[in-house]
PDB file with one MODEL, atoms N, CA, C and O in Angstrom:
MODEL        1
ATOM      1  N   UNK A   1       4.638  -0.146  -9.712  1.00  0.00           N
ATOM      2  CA  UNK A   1       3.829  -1.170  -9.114  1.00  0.00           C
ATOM      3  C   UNK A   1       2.688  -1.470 -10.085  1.00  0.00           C
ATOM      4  O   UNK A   1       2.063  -0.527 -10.572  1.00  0.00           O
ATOM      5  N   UNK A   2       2.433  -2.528 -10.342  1.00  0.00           N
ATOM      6  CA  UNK A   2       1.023  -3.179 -11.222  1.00  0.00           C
ATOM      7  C   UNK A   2      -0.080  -2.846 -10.674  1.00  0.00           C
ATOM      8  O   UNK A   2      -0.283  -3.098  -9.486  1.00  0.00           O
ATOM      9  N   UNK A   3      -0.992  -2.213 -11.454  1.00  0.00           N
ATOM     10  CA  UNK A   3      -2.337  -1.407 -10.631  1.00  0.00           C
ATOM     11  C   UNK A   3      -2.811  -2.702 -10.076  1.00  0.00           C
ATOM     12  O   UNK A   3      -3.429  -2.590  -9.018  1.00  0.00           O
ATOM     13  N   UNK A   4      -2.656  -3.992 -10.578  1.00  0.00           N
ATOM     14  CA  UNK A   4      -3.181  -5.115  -9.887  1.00  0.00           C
ATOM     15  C   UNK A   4      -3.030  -5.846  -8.453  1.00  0.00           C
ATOM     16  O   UNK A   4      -3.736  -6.681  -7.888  1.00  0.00           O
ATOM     17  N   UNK A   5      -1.511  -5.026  -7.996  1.00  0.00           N
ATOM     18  CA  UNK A   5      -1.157  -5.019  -6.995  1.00  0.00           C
ATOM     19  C   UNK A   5      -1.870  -4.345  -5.822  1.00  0.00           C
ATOM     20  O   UNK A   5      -1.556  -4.482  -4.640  1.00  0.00           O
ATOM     21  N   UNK A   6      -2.967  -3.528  -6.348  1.00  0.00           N
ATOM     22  CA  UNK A   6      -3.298  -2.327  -5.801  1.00  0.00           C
ATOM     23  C   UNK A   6      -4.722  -2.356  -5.347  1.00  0.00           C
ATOM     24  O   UNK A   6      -5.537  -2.345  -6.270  1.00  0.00           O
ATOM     25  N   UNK A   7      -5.306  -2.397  -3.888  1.00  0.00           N
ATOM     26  CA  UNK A   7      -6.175  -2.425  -3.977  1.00  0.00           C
ATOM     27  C   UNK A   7      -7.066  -1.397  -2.618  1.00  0.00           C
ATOM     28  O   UNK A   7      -6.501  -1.340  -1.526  1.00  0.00           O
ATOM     29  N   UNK A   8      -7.644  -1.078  -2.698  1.00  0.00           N
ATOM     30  CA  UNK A   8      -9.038  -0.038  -2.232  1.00  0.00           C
ATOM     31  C   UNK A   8      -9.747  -0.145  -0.983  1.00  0.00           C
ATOM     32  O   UNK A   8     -10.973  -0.253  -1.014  1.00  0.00           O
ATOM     33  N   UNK A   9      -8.940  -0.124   0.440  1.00  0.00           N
ATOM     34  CA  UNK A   9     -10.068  -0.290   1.586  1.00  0.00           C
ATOM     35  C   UNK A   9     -11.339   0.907   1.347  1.00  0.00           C
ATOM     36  O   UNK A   9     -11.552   1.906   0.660  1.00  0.00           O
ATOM     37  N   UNK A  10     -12.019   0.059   2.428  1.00  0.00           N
ATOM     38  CA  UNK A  10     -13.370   0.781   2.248  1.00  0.00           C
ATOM     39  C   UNK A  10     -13.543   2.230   3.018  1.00  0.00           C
ATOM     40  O   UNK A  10     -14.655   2.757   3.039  1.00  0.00           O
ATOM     41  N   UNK A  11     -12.357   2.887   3.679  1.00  0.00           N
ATOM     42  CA  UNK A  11     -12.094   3.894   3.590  1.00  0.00           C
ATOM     43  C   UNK A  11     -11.859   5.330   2.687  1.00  0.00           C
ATOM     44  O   UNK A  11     -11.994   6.536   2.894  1.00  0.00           O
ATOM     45  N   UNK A  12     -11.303   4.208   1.246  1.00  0.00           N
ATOM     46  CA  UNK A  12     -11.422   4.997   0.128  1.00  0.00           C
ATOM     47  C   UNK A  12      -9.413   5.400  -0.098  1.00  0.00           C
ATOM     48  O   UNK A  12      -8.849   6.156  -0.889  1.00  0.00           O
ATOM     49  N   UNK A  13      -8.763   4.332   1.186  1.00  0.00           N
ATOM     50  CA  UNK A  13      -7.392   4.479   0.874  1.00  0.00           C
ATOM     51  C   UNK A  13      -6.515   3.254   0.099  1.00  0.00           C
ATOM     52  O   UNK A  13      -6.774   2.051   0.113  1.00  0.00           O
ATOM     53  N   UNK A  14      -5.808   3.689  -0.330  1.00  0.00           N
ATOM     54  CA  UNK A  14      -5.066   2.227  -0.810  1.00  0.00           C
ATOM     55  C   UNK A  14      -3.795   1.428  -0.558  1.00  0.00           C
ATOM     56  O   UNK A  14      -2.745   2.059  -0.440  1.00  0.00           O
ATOM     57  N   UNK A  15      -3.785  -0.081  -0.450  1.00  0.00           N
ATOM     58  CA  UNK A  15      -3.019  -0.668  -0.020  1.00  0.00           C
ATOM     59  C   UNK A  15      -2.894  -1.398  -0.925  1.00  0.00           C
ATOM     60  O   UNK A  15      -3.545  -1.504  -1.965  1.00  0.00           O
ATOM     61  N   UNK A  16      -1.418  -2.322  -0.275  1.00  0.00           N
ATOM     62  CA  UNK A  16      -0.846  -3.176  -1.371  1.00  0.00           C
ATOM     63  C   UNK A  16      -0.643  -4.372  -0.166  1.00  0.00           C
ATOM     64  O   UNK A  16      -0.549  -3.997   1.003  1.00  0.00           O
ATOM     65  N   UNK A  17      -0.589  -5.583  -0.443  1.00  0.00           N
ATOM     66  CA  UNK A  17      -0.457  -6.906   0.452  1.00  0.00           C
ATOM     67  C   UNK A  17       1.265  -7.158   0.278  1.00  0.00           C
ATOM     68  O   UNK A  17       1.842  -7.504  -0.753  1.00  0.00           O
ATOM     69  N   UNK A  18       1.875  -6.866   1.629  1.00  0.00           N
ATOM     70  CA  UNK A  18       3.519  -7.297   1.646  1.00  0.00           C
ATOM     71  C   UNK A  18       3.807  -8.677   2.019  1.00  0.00           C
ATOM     72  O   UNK A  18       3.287  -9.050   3.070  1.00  0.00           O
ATOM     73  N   UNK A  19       4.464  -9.442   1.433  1.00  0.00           N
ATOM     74  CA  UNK A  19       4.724 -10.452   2.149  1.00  0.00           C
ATOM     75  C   UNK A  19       5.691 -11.034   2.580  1.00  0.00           C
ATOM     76  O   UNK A  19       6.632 -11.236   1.812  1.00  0.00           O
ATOM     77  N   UNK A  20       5.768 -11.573   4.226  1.00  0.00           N
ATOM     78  CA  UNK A  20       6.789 -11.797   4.719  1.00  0.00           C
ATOM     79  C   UNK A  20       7.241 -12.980   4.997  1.00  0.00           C
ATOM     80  O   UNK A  20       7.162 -13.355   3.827  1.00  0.00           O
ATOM     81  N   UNK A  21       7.680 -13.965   5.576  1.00  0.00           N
ATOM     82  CA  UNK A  21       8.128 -15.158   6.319  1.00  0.00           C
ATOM     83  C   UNK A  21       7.149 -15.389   7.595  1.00  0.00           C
ATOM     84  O   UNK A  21       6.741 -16.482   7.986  1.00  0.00           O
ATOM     85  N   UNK A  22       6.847 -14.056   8.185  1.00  0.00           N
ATOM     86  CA  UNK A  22       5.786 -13.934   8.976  1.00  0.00           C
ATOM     87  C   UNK A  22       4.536 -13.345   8.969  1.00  0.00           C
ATOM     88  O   UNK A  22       3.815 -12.628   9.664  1.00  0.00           O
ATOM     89  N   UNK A  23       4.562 -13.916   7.931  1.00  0.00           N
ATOM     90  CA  UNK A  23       2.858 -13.067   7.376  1.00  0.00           C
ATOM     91  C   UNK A  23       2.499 -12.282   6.203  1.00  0.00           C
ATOM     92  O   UNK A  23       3.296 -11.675   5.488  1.00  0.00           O
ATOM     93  N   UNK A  24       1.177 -12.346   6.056  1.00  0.00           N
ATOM     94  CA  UNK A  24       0.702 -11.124   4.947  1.00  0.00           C
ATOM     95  C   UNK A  24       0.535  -9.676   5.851  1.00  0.00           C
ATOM     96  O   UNK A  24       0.123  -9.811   7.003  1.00  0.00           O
ATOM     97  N   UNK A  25       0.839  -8.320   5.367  1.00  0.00           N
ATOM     98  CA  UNK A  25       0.568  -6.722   6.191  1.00  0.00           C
ATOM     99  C   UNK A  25      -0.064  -6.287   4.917  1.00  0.00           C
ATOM    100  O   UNK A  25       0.190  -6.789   3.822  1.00  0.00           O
ATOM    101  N   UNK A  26      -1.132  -5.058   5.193  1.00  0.00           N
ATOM    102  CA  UNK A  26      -1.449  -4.375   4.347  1.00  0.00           C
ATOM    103  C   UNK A  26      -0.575  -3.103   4.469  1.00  0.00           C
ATOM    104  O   UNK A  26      -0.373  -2.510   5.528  1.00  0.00           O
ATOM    105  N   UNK A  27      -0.132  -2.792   3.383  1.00  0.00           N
ATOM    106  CA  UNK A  27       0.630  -1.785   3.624  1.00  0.00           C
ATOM    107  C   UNK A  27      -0.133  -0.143   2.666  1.00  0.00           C
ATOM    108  O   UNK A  27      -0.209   0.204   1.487  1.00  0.00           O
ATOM    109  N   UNK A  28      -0.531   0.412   3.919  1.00  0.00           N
ATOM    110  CA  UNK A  28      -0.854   2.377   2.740  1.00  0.00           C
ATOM    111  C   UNK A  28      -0.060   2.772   1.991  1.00  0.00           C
ATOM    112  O   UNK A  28       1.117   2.900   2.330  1.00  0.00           O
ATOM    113  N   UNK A  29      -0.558   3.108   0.616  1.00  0.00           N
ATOM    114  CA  UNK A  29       0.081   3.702   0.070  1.00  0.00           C
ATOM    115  C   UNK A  29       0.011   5.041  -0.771  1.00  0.00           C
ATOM    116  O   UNK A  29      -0.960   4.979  -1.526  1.00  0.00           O
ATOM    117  N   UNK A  30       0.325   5.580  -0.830  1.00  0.00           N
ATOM    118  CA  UNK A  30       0.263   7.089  -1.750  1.00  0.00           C
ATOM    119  C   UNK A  30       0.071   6.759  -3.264  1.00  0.00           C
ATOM    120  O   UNK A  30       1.136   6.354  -3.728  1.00  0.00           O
ATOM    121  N   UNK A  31      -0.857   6.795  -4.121  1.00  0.00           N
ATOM    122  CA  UNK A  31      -0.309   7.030  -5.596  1.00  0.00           C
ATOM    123  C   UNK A  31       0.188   8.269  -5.753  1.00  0.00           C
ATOM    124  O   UNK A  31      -0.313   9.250  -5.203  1.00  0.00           O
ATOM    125  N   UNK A  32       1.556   8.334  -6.772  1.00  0.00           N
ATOM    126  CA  UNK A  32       1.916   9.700  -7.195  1.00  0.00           C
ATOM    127  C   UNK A  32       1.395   9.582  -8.273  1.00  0.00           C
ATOM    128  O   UNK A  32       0.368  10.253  -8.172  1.00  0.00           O
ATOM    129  N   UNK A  33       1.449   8.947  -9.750  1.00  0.00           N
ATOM    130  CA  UNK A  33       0.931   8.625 -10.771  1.00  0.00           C
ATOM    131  C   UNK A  33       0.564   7.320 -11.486  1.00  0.00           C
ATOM    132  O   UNK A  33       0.954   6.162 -11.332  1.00  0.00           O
ATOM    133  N   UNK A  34      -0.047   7.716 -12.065  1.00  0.00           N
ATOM    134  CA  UNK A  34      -0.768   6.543 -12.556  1.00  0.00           C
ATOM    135  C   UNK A  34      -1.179   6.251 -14.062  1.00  0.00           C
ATOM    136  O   UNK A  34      -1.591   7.283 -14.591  1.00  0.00           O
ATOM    137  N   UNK A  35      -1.190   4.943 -15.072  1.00  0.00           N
ATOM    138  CA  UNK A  35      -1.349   4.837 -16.431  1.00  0.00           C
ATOM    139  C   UNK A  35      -2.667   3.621 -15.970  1.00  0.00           C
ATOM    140  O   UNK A  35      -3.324   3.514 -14.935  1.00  0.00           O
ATOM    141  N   UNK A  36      -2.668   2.724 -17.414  1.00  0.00           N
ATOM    142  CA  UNK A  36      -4.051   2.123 -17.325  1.00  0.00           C
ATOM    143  C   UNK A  36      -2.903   0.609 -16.970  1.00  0.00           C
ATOM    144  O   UNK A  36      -3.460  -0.477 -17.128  1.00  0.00           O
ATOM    145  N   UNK A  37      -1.692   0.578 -16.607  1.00  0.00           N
ATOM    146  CA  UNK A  37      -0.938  -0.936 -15.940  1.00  0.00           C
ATOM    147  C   UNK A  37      -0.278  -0.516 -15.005  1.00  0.00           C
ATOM    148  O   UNK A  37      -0.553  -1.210 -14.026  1.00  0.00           O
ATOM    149  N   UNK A  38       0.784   0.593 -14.640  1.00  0.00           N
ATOM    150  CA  UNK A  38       0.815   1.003 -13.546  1.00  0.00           C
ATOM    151  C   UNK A  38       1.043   1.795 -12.960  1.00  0.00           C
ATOM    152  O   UNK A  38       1.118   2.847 -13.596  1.00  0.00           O
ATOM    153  N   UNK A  39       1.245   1.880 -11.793  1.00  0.00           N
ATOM    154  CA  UNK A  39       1.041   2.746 -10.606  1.00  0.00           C
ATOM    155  C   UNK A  39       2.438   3.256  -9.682  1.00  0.00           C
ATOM    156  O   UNK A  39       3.106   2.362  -9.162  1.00  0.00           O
ATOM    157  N   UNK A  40       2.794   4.472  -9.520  1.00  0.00           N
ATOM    158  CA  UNK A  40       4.161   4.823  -9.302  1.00  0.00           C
ATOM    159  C   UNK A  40       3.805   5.042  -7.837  1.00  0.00           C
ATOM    160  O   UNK A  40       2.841   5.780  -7.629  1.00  0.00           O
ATOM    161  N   UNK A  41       4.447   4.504  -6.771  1.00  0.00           N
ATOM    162  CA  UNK A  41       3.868   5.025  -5.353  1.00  0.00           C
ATOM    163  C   UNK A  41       4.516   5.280  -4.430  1.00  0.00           C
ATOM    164  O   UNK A  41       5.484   4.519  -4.448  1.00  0.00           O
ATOM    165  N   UNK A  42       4.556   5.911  -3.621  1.00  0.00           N
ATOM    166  CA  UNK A  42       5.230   6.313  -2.077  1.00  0.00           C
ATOM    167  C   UNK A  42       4.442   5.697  -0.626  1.00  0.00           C
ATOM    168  O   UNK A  42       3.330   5.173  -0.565  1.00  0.00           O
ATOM    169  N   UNK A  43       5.141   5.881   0.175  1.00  0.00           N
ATOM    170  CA  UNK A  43       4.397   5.746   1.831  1.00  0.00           C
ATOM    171  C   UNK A  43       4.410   6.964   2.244  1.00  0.00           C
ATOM    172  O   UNK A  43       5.360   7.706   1.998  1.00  0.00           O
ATOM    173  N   UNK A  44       3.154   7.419   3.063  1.00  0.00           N
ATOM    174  CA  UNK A  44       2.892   8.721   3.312  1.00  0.00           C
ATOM    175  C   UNK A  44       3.376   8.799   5.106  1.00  0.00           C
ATOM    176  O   UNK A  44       3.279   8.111   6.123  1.00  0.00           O
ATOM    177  N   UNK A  45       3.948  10.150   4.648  1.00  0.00           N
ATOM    178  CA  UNK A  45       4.473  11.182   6.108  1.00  0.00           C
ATOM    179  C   UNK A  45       3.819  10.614   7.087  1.00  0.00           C
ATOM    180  O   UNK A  45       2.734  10.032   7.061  1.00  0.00           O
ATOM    181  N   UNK A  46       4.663  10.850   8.105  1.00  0.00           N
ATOM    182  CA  UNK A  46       3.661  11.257   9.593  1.00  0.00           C
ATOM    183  C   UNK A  46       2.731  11.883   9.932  1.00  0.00           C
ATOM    184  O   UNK A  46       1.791  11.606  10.677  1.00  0.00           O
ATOM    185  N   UNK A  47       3.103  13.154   9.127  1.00  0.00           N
ATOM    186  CA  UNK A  47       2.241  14.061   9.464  1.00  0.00           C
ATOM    187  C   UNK A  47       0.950  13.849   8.325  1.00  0.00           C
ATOM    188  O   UNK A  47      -0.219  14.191   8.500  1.00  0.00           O
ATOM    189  N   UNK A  48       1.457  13.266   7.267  1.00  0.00           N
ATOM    190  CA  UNK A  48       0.014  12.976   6.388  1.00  0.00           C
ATOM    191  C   UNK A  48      -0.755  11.746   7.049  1.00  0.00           C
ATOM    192  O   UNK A  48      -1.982  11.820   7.105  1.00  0.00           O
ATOM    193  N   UNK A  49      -0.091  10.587   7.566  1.00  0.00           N
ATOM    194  CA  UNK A  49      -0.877   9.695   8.405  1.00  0.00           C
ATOM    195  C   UNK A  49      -1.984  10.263   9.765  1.00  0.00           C
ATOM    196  O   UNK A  49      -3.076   9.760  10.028  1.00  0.00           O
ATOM    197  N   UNK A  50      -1.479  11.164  10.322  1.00  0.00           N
ATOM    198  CA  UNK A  50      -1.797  12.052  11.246  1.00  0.00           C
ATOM    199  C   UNK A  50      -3.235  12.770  10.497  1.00  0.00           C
ATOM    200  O   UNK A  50      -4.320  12.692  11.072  1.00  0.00           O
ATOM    201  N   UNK A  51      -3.136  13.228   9.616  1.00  0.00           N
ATOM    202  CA  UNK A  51      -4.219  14.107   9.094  1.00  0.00           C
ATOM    203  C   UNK A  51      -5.483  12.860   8.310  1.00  0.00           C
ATOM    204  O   UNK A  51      -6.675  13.138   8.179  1.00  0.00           O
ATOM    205  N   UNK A  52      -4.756  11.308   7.812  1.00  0.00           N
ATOM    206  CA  UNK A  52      -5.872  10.859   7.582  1.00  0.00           C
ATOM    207  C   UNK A  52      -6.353  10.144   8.535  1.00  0.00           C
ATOM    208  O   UNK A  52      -7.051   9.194   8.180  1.00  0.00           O
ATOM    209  N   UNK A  53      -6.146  10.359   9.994  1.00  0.00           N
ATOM    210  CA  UNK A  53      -6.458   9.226  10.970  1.00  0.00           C
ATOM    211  C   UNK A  53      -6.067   8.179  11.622  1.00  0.00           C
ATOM    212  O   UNK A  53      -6.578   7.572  12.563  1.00  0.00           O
ATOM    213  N   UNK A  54      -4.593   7.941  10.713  1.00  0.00           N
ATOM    214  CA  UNK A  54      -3.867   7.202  11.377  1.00  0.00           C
ATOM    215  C   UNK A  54      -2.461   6.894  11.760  1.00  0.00           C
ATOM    216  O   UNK A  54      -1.435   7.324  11.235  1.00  0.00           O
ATOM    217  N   UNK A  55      -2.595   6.030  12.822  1.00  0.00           N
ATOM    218  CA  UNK A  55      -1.550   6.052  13.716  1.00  0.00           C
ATOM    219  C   UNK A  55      -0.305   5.709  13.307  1.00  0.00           C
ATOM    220  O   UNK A  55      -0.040   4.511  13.204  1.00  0.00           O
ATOM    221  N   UNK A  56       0.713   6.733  12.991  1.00  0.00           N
ATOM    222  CA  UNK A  56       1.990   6.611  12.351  1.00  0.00           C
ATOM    223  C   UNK A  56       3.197   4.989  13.310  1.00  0.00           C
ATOM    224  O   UNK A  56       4.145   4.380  12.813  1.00  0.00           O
ATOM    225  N   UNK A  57       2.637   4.842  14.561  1.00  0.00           N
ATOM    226  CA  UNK A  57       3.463   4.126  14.628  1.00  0.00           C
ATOM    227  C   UNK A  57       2.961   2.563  14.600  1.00  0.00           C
ATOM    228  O   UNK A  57       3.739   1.646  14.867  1.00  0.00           O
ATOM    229  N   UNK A  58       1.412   2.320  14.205  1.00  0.00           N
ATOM    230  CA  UNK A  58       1.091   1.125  13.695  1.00  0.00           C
ATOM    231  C   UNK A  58       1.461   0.615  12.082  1.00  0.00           C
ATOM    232  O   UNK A  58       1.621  -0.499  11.585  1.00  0.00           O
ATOM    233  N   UNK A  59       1.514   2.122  11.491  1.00  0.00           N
ATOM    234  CA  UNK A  59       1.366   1.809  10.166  1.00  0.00           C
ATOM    235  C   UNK A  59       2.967   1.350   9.730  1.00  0.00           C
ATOM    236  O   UNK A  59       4.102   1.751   9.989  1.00  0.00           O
ATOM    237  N   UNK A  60       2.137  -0.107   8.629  1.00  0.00           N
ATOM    238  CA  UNK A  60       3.562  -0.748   8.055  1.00  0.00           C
ATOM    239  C   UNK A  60       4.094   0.260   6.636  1.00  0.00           C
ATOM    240  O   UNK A  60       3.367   0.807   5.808  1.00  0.00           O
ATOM    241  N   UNK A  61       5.600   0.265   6.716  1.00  0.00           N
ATOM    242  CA  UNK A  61       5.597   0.886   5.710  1.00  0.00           C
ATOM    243  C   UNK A  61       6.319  -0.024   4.567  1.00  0.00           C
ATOM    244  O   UNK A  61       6.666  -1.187   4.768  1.00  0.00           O
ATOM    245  N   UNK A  62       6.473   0.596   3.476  1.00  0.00           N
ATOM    246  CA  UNK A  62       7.285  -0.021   2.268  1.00  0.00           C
ATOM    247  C   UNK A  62       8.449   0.080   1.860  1.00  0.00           C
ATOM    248  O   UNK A  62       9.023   1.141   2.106  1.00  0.00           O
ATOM    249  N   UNK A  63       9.216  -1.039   1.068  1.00  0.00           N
ATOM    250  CA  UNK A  63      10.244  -0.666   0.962  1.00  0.00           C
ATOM    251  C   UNK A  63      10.657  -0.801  -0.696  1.00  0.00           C
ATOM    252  O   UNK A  63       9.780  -0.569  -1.527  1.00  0.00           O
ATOM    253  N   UNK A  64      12.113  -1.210  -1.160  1.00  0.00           N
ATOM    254  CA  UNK A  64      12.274  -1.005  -2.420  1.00  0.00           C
ATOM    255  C   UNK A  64      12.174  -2.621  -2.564  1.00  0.00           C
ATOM    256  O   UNK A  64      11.669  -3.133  -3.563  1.00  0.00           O
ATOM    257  N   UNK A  65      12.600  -3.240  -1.686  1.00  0.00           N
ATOM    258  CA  UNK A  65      12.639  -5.057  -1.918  1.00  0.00           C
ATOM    259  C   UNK A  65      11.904  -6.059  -1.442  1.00  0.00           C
ATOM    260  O   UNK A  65      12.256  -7.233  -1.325  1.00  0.00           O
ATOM    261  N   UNK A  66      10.756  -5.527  -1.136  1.00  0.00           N
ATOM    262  CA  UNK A  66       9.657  -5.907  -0.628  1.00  0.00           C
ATOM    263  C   UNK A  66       8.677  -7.022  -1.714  1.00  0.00           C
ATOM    264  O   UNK A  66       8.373  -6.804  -2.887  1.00  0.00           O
ATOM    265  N   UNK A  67       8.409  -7.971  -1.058  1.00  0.00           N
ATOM    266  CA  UNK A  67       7.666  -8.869  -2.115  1.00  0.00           C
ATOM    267  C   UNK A  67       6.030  -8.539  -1.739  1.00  0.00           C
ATOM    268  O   UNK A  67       5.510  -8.563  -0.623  1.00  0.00           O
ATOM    269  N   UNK A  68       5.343  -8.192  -3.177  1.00  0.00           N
ATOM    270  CA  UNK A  68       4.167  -7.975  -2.806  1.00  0.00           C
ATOM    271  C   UNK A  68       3.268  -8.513  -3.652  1.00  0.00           C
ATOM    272  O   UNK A  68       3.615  -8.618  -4.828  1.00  0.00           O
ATOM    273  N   UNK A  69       2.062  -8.925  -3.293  1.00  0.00           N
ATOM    274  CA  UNK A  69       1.285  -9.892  -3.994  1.00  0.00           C
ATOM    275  C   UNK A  69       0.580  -9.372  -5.260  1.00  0.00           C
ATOM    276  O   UNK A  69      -0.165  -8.399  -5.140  1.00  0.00           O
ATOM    277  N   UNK A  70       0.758  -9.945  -6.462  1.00  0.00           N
ATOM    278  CA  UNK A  70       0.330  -9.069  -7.560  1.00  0.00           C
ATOM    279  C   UNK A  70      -1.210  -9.334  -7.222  1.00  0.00           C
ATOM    280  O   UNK A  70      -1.882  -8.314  -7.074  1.00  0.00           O
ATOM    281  N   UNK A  71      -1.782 -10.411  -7.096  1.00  0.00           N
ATOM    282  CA  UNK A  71      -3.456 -10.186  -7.589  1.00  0.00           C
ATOM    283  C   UNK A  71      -3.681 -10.817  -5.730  1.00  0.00           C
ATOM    284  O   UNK A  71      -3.490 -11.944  -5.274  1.00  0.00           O
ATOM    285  N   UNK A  72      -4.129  -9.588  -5.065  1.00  0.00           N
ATOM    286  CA  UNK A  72      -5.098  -9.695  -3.757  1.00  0.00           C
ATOM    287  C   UNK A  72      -5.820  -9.768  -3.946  1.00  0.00           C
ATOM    288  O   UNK A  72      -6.265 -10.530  -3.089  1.00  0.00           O
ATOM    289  N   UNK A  73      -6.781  -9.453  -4.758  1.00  0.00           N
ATOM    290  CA  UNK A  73      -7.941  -9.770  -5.112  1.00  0.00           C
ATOM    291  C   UNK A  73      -8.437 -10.935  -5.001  1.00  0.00           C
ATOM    292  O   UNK A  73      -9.249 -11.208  -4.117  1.00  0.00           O
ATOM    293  N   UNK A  74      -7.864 -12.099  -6.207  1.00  0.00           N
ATOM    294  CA  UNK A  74      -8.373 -13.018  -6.393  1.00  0.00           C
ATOM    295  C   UNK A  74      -7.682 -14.366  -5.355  1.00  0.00           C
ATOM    296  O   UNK A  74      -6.579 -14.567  -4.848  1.00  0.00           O
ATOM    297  N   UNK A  75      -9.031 -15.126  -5.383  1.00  0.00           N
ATOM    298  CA  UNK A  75      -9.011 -15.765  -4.102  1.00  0.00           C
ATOM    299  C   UNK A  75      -8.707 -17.174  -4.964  1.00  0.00           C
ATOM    300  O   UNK A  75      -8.564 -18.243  -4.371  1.00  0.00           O
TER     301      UNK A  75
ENDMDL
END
């Protein structure tokens, strides 16, 4: 994933913007590793959603064919 893809709620967790036919989701994500372009990532457990606060069956998860917005950032 392009670290640009990648961006920082004010929680201090990170998401990536999925996009669908029905909408933009923020989706959590795990970094496993990381360079200075990009970012290798997973969706975290139940039980790790559980331990940071949140609710495993709100949270959207990711997939392999998922279209996601390279620059959320910029408006």
């Amino acid at each position: 994933m392009p670290n640009s893809s990648i961006i920082e709620g004010e929680n201090g967790l990170k998401y990536v913007i999925r996009t669908k036919t029905n909408g933009n989701k923020k989706v959590l994500v795990k970094i496993l590793k990381k360079n200075e372009k990009y970012s290798l990532i997973s969706t975290y457990t139940a039980e790790e959603l559980a331990a940071l606060g949140v609710d495993a069956e709100k949270s959207e998860k990711i997939s392999e064919h998922d279209s996601i917005l390279l620059y959320p950032n910029e408006k």
